[in-house]
Backbone of each chain as ProteinMPNN parsed JSONL, in Angstrom:
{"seq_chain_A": "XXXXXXXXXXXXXXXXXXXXXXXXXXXXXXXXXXXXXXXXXXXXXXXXXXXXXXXXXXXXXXXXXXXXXXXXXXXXXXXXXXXXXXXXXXXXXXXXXXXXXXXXXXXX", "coords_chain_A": {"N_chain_A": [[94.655, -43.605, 22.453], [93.436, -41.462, 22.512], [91.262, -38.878, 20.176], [91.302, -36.717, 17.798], [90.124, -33.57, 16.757], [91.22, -33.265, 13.777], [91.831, -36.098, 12.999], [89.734, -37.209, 12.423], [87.77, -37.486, 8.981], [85.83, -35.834, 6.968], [83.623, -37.097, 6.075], [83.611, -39.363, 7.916], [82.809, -38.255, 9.967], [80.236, -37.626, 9.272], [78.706, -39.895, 9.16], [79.825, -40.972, 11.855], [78.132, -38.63, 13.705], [75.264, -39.561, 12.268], [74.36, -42.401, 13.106], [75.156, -41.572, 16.014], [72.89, -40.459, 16.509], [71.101, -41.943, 15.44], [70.791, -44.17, 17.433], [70.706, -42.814, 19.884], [67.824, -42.13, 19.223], [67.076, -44.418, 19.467], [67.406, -45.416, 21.973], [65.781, -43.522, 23.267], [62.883, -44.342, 22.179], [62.635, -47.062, 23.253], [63.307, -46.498, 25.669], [61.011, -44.929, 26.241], [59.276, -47.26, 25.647], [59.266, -48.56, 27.564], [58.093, -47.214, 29.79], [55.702, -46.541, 29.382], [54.901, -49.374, 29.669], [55.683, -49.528, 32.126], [54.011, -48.092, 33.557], [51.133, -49.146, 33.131], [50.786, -51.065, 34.962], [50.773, -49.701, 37.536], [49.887, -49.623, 40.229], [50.699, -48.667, 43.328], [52.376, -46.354, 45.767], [54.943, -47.151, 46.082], [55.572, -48.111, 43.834], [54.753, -46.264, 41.912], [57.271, -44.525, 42.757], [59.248, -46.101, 42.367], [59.425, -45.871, 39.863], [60.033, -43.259, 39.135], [62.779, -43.396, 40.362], [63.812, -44.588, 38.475], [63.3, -43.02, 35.809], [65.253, -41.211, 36.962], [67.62, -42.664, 37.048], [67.935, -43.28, 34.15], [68.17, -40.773, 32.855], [70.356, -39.621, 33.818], [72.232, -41.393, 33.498], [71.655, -40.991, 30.335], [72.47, -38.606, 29.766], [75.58, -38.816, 30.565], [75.838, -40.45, 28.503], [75.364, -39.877, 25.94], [77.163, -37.769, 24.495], [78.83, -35.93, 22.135], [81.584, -35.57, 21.744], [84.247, -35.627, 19.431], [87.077, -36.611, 20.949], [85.873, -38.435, 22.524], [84.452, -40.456, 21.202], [84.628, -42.886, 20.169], [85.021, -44.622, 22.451], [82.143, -43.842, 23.261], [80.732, -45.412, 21.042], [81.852, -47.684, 21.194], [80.591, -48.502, 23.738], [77.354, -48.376, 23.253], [77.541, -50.443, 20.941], [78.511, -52.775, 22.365], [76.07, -53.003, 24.62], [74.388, -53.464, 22.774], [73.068, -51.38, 20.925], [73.863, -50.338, 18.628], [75.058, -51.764, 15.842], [78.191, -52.94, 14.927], [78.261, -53.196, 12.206], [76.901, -50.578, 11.349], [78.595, -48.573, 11.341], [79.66, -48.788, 8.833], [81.907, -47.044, 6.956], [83.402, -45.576, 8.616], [86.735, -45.403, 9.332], [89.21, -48.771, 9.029], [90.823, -48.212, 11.072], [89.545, -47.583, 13.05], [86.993, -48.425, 13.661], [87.959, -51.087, 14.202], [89.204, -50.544, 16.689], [86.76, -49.834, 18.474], [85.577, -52.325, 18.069], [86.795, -53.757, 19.468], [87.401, -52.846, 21.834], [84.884, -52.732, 22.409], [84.199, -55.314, 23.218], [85.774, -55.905, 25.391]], "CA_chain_A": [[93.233, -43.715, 22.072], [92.625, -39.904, 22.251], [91.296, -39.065, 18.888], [91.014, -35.51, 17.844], [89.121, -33.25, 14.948], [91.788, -33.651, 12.801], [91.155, -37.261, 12.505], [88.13, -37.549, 11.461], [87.095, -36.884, 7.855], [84.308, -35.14, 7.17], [82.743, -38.426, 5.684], [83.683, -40.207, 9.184], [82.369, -37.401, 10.781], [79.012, -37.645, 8.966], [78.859, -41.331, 9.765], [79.359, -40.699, 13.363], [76.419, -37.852, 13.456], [73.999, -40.558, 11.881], [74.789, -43.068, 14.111], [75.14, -41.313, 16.789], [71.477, -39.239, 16.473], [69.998, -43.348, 15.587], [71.274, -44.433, 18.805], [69.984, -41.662, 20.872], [66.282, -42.251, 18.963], [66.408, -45.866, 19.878], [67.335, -45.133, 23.214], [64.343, -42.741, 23.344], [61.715, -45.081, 22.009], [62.742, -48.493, 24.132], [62.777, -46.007, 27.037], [59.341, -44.716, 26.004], [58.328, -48.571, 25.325], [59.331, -49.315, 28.889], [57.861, -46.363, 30.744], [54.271, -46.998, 29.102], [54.845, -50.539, 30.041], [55.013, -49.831, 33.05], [52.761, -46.96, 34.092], [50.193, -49.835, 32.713], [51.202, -51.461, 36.226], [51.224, -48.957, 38.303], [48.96, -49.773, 41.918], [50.927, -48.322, 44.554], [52.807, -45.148, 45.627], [55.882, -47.43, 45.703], [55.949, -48.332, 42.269], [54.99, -45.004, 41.122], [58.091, -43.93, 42.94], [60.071, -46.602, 41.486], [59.243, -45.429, 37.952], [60.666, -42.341, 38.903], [63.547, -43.926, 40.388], [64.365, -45.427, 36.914], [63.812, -42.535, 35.29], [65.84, -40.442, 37.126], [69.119, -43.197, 36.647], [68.181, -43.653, 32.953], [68.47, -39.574, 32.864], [71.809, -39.47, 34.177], [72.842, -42.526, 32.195], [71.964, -40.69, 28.874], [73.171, -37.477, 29.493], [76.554, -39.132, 30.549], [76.722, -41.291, 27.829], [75.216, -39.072, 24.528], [77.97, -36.54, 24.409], [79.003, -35.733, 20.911], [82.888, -35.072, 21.291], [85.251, -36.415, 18.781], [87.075, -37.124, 21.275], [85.169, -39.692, 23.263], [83.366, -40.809, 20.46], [84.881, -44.564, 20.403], [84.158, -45.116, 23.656], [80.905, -43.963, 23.143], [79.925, -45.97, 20.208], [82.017, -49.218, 22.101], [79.434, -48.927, 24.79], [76.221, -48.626, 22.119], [77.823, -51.815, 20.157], [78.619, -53.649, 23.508], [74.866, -53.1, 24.612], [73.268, -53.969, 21.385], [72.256, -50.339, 21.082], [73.982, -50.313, 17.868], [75.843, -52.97, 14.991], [79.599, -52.488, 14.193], [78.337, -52.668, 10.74], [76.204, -49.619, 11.074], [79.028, -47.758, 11.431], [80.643, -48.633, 8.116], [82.419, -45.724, 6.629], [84.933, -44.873, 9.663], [88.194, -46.422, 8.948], [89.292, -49.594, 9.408], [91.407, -48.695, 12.581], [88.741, -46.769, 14.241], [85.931, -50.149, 13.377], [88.839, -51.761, 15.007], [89.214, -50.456, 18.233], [85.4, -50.061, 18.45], [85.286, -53.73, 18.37], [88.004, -54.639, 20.571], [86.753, -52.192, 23.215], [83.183, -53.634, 23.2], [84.431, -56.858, 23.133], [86.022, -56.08, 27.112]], "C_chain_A": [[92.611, -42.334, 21.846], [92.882, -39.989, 20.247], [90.897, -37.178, 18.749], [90.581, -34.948, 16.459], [89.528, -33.612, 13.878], [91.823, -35.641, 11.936], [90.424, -38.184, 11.931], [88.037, -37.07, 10.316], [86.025, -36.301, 7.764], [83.169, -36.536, 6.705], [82.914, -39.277, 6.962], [82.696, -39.436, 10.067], [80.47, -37.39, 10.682], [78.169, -38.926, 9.418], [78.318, -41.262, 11.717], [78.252, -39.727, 13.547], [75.44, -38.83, 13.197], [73.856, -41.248, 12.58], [74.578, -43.145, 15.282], [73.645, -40.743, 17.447], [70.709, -40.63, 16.363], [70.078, -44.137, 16.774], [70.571, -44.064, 19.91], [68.119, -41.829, 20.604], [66.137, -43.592, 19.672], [66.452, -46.011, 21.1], [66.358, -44.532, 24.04], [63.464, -43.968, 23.496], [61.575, -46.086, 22.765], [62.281, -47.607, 25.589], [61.303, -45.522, 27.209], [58.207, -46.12, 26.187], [58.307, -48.866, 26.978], [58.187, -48.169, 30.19], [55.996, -46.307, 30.632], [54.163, -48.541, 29.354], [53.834, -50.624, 31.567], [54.333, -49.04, 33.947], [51.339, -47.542, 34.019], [49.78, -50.849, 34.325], [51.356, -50.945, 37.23], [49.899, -49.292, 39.531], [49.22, -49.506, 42.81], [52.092, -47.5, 44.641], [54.245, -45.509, 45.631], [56.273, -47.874, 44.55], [55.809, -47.019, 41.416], [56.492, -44.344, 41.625], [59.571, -44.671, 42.679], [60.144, -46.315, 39.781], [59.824, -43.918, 37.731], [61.817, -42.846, 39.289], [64.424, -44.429, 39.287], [64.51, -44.221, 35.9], [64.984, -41.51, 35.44], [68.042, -41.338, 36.773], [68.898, -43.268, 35.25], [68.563, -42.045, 32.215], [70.085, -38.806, 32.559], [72.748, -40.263, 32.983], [73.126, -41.458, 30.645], [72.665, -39.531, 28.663], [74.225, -37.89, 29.654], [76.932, -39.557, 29.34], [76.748, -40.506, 26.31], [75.863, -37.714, 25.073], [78.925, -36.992, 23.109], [80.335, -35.197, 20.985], [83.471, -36.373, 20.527], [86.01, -37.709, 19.645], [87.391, -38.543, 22.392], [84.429, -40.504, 22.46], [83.463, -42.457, 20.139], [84.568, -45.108, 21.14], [82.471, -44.599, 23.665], [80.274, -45.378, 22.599], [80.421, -47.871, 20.762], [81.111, -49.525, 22.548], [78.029, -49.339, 24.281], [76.583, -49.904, 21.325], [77.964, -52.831, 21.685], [76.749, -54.072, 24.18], [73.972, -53.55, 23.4], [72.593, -52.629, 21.148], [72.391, -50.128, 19.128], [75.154, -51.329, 17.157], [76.692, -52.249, 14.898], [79.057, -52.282, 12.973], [77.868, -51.291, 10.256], [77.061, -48.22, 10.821], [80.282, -47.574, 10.696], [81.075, -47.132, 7.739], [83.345, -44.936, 7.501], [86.162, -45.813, 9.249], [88.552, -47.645, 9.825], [89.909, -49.41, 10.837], [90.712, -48.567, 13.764], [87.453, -48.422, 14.601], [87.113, -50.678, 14.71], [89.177, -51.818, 16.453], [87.819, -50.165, 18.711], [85.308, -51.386, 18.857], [86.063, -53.822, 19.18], [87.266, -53.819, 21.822], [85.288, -52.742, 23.656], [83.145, -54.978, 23.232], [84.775, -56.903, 24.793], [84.85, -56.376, 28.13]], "O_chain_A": [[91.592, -42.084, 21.204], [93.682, -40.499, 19.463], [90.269, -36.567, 19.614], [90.618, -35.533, 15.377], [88.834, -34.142, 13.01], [91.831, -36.08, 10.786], [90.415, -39.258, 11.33], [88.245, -35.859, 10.39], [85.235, -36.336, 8.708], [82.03, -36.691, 7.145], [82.028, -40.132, 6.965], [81.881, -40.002, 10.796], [79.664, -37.222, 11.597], [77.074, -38.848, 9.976], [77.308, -41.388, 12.409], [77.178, -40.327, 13.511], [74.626, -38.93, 14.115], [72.836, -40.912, 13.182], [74.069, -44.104, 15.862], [73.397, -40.647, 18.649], [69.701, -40.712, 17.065], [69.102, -44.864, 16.963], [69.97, -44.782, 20.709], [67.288, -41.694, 21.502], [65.166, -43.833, 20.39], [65.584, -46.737, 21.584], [66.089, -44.851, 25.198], [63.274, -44.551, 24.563], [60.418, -46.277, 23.141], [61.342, -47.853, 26.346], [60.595, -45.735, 28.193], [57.042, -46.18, 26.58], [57.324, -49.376, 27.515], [57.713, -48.575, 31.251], [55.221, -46.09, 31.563], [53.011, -48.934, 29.164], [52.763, -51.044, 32.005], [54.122, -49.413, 35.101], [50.396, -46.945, 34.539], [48.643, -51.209, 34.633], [52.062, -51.518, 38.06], [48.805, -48.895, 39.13], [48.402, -49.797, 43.683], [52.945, -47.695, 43.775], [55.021, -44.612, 45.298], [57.478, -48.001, 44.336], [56.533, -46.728, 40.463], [56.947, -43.554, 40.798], [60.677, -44.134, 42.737], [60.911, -46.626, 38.87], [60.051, -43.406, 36.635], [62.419, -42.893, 38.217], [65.639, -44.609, 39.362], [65.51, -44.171, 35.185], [65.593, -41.021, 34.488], [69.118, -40.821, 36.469], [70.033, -43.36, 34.782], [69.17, -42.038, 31.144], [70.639, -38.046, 31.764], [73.523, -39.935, 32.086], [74.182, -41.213, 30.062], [73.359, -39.325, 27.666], [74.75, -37.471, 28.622], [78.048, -39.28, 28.9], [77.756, -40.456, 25.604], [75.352, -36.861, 25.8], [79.574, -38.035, 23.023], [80.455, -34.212, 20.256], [83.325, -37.571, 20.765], [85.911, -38.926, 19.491], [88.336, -39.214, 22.806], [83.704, -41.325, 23.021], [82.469, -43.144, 19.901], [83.862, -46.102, 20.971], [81.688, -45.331, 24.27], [79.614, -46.199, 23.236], [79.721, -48.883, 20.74], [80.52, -50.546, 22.2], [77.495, -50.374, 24.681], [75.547, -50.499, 21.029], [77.134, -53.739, 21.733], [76.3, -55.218, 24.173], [72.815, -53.963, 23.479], [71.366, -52.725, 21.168], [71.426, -49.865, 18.41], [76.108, -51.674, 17.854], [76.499, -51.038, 14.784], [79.289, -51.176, 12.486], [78.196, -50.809, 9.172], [76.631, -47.167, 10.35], [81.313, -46.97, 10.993], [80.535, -46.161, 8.268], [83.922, -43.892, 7.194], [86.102, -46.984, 8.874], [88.321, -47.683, 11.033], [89.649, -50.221, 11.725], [90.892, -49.011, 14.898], [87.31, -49.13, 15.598], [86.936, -50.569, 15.923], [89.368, -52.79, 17.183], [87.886, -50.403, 19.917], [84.955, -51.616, 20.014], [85.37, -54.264, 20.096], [86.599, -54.419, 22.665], [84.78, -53.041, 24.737], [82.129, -55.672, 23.269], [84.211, -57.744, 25.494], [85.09, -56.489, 29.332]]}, "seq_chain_B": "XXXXXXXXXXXXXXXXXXXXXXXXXXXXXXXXXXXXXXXXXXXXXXXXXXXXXXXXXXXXXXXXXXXXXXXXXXXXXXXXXXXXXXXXXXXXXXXXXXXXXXXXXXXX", "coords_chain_B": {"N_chain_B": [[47.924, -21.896, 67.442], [49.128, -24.121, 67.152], [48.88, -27.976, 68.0], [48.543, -30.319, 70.687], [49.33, -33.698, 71.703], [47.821, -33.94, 73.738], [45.507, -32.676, 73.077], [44.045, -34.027, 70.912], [41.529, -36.525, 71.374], [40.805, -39.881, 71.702], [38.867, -40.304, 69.436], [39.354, -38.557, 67.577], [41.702, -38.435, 67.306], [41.723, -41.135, 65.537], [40.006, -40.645, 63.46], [41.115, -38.479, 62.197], [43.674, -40.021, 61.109], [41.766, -41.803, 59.639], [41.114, -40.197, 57.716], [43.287, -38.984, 56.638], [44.889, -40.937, 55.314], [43.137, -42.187, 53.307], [42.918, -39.304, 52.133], [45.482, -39.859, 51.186], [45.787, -41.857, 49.46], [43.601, -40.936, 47.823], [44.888, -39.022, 46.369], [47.509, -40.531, 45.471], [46.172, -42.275, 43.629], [45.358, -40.04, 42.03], [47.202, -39.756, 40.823], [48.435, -41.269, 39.513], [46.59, -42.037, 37.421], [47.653, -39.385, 35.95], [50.016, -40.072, 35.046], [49.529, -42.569, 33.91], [47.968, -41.065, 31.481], [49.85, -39.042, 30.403], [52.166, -40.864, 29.899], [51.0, -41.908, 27.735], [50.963, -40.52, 25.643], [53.623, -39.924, 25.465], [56.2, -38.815, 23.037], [58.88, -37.614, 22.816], [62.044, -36.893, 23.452], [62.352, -34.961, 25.222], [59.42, -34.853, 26.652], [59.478, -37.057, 27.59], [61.316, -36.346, 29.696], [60.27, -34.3, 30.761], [57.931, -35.482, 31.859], [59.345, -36.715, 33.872], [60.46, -35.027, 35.337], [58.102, -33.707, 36.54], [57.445, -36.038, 37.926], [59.185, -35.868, 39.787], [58.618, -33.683, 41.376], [55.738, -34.0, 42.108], [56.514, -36.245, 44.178], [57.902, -34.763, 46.202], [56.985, -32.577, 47.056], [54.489, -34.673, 48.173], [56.023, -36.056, 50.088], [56.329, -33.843, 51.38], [54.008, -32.899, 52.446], [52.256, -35.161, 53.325], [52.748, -36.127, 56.243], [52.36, -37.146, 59.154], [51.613, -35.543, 62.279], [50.332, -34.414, 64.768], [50.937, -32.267, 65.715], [50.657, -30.878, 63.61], [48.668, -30.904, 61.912], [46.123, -29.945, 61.373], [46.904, -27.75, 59.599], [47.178, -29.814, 57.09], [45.306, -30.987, 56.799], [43.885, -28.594, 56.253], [45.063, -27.568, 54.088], [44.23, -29.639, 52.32], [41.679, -29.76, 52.367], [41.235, -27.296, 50.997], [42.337, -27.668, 48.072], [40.431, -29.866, 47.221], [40.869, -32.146, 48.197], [40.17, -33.509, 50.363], [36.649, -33.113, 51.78], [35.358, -30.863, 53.913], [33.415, -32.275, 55.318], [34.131, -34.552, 55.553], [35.536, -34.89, 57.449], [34.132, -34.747, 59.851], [33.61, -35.769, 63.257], [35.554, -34.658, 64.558], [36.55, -32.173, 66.766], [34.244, -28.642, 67.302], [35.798, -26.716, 67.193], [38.131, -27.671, 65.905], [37.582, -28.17, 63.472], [36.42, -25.462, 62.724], [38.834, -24.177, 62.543], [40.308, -25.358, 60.347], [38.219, -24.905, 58.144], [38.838, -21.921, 57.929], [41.041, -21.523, 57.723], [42.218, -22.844, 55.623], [40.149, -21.587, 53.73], [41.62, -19.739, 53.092]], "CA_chain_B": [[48.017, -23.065, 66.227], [49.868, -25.505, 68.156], [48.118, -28.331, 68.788], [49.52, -31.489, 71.195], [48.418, -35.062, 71.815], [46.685, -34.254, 74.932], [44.356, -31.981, 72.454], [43.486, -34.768, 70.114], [41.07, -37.268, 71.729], [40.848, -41.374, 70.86], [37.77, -40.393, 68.286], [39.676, -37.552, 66.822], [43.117, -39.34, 66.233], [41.012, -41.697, 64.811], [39.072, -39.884, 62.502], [42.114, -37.554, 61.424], [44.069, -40.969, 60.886], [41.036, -42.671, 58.583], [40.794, -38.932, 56.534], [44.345, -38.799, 56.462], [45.137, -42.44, 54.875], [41.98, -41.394, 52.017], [43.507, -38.366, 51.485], [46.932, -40.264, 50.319], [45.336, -42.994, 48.325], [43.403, -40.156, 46.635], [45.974, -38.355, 46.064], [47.844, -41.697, 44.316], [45.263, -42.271, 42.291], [45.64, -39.45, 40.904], [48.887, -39.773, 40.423], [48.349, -42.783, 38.632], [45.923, -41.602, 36.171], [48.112, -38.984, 35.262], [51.107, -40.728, 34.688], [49.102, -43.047, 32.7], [47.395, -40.384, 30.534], [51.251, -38.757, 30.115], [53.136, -41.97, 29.017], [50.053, -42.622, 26.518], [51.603, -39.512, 24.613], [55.255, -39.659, 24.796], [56.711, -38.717, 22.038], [59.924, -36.915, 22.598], [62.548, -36.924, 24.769], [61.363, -33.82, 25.856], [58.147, -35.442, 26.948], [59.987, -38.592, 28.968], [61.994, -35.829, 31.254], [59.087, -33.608, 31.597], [57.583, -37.048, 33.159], [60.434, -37.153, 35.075], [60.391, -33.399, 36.242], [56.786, -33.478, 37.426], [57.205, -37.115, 39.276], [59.804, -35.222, 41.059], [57.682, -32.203, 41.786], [54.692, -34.561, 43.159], [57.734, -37.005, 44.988], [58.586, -34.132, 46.846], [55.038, -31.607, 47.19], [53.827, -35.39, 48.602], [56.737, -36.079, 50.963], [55.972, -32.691, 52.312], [52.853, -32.654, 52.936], [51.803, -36.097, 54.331], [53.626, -35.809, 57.515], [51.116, -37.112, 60.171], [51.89, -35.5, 63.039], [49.097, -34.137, 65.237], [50.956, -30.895, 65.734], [50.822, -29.972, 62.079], [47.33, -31.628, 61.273], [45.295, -28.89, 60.858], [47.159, -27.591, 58.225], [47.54, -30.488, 56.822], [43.746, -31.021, 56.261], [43.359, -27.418, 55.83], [45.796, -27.258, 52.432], [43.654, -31.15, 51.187], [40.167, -29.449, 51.687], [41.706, -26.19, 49.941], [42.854, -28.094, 46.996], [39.526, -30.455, 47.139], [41.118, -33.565, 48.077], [39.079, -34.036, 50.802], [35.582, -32.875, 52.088], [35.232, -30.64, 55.186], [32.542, -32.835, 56.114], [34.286, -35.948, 55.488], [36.215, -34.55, 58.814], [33.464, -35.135, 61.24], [33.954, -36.382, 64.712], [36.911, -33.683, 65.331], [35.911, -31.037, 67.386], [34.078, -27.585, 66.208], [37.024, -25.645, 67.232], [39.458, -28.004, 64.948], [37.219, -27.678, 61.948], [36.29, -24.134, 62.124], [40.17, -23.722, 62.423], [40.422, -25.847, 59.036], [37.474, -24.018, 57.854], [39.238, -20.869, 57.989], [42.793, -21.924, 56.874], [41.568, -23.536, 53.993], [40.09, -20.295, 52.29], [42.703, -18.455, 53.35]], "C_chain_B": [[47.818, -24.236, 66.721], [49.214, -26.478, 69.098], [49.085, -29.615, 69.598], [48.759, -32.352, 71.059], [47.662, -34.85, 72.517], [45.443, -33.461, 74.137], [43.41, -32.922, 71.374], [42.894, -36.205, 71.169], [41.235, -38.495, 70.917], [40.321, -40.644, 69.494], [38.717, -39.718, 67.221], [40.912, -38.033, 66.336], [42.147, -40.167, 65.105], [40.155, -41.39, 63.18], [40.435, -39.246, 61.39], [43.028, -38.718, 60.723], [43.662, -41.682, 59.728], [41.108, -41.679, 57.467], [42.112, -38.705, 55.693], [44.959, -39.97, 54.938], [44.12, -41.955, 53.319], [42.656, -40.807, 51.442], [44.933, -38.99, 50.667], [46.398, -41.406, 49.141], [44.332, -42.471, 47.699], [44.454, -39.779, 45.69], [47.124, -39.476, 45.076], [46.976, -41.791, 43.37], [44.88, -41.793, 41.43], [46.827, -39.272, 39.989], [49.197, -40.581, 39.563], [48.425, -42.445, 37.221], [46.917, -40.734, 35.245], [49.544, -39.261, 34.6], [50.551, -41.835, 33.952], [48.628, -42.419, 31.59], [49.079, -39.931, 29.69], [52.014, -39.854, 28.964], [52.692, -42.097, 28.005], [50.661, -41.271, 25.676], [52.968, -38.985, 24.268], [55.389, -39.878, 23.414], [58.262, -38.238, 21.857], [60.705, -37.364, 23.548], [62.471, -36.288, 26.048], [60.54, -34.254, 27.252], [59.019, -36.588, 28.07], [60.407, -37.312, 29.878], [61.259, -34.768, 31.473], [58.254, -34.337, 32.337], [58.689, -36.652, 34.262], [60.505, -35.871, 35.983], [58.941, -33.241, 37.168], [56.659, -34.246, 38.619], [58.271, -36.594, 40.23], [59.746, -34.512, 42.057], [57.069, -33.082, 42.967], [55.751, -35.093, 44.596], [57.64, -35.895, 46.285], [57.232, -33.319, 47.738], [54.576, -33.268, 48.116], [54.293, -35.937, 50.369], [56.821, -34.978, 51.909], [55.161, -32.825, 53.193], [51.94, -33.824, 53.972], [52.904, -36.191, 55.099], [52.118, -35.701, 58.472], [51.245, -36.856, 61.689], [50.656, -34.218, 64.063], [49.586, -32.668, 65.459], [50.501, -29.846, 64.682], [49.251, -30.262, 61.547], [46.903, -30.735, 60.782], [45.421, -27.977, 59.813], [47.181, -28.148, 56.679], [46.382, -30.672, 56.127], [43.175, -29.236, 55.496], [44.027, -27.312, 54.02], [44.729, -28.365, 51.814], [42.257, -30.333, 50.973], [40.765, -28.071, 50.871], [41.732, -26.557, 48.633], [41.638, -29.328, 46.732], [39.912, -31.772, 46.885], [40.249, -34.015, 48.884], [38.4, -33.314, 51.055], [35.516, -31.918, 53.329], [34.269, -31.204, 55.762], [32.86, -33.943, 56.227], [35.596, -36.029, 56.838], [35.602, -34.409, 60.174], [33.664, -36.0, 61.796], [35.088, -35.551, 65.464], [36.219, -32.707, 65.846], [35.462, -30.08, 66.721], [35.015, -27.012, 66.329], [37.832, -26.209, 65.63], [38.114, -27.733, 63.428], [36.692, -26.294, 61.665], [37.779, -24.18, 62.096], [40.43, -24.103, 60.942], [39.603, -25.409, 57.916], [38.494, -22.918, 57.045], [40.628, -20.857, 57.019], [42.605, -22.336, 55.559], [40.46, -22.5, 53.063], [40.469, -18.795, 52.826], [43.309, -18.287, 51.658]], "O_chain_B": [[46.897, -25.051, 66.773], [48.966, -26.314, 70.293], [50.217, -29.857, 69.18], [47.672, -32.225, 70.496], [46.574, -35.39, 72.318], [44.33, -33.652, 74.627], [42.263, -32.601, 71.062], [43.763, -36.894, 71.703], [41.658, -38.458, 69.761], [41.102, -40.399, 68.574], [38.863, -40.235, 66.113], [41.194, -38.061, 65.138], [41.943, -39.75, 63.965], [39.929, -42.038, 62.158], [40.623, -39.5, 60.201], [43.229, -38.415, 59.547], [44.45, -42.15, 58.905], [41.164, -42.115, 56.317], [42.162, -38.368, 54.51], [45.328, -39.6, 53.824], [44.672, -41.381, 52.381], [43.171, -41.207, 50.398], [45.303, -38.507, 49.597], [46.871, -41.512, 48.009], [43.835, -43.238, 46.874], [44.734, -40.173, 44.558], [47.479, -39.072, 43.969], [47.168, -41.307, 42.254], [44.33, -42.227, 40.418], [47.145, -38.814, 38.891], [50.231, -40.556, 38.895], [49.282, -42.436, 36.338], [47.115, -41.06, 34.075], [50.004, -38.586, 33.679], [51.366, -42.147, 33.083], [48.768, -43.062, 30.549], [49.408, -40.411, 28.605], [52.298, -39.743, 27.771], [53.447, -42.379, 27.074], [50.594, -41.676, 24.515], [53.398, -38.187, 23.436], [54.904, -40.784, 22.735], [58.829, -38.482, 20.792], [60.296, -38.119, 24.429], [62.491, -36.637, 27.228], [60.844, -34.087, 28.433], [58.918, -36.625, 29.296], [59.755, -37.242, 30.92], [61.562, -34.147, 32.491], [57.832, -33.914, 33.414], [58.502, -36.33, 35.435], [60.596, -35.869, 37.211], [58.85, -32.727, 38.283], [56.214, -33.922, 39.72], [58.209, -36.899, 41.421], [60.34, -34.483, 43.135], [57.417, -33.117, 44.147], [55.778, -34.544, 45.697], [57.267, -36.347, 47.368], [56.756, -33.59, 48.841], [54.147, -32.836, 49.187], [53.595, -36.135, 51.363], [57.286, -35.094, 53.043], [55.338, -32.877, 54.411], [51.242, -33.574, 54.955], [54.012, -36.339, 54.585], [51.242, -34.841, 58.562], [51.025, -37.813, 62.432], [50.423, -33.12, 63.557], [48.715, -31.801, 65.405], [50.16, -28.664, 64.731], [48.859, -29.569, 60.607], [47.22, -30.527, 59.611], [44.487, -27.464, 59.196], [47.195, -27.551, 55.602], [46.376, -30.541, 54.903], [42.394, -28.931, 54.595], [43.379, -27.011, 53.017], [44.289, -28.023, 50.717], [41.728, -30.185, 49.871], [40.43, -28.191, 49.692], [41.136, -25.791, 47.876], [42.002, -29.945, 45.732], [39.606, -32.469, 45.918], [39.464, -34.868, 48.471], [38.909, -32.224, 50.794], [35.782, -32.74, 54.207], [34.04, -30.751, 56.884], [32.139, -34.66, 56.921], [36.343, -36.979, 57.071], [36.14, -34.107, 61.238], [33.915, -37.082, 61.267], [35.449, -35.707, 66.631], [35.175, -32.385, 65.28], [35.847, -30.054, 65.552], [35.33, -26.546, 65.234], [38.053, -25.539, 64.621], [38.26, -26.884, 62.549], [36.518, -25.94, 60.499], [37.939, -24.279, 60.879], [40.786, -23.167, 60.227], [40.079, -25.465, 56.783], [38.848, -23.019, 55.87], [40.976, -20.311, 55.972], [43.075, -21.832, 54.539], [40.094, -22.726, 51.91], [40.062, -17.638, 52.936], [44.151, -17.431, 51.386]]}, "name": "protein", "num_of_chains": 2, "seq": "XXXXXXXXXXXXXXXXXXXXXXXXXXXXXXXXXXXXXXXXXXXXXXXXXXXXXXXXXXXXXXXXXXXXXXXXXXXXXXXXXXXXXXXXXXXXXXXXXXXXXXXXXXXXXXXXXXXXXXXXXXXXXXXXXXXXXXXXXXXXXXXXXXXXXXXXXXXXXXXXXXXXXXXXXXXXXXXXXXXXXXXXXXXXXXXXXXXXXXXXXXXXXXXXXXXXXXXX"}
């Protein structure tokens, strides 16, 4: 499964970049949608300290998971298609084998 | 400094107890506000983990500082009226000694 520079085309490569950078925005904004949610709710020093609580695992989460190596970059985009973060289709233009194990991996 | 229990009378626990309690559910409420004003302008990602850096700050600056322990009081009140959380008059019924001491500490 290791995949390395040589692998990638530069047209795969561009693909993944796009992808990868629409991912990371939508991840932003939902987390933005949720954090004005619930700051709208906020009445007591345990919920304000649950809202940090959340952000501090959704923190960790993203920096773990948005890392831009080649590669890890299947298992990345598995995990973003497994979550609904992002469509297999979005990420026409990688080759059929790479699509391929993409799906099968976010299918586990 | 160093004060003990046998130095704090019923009235004066009492009092330091009701000022104390205020002082934290000020102190939320501001906490609130500004974590509602904040969220209302995310925009970045930036912006979400500079949220997240400050609620860590307060988290911590809050966990410090309320610590109700009659030895430490006087500081305790002395840093809130410093920082105009609470009133030095909204600390009557404690002795003159303990509020000139808080007096003093507090525009240090």
């Amino acid at each position: 499964m290791q995949e390395t520079l040589l692998d990638w085309s530069d047209q795969e490569r561009d693909v993944a970049r796009r992808v990868f950078d629409l991912a990371y925005q939508r991840e932003i904004d939902s987390l933005i949608d949720v954090v004005r949610q619930r700051s709208g709710s906020l009445s007591s020093v345990e919920s304000v300290w649950d809202l940090h609580d959340y952000l501090s695992c959704k923190r960790h989460e993203m920096d773990g998971r948005f890392d831009f190596r080649l590669a890890n970059l299947l298992f990345v985009f598995a995990s973003l298609v497994k979550e609904g973060v992002v469509r297999l289709d979005e990420l026409e233009g990688l080759s059929n084998d790479k699509l391929a194990k993409i799906g099968a991996l976010s299918s586990m």
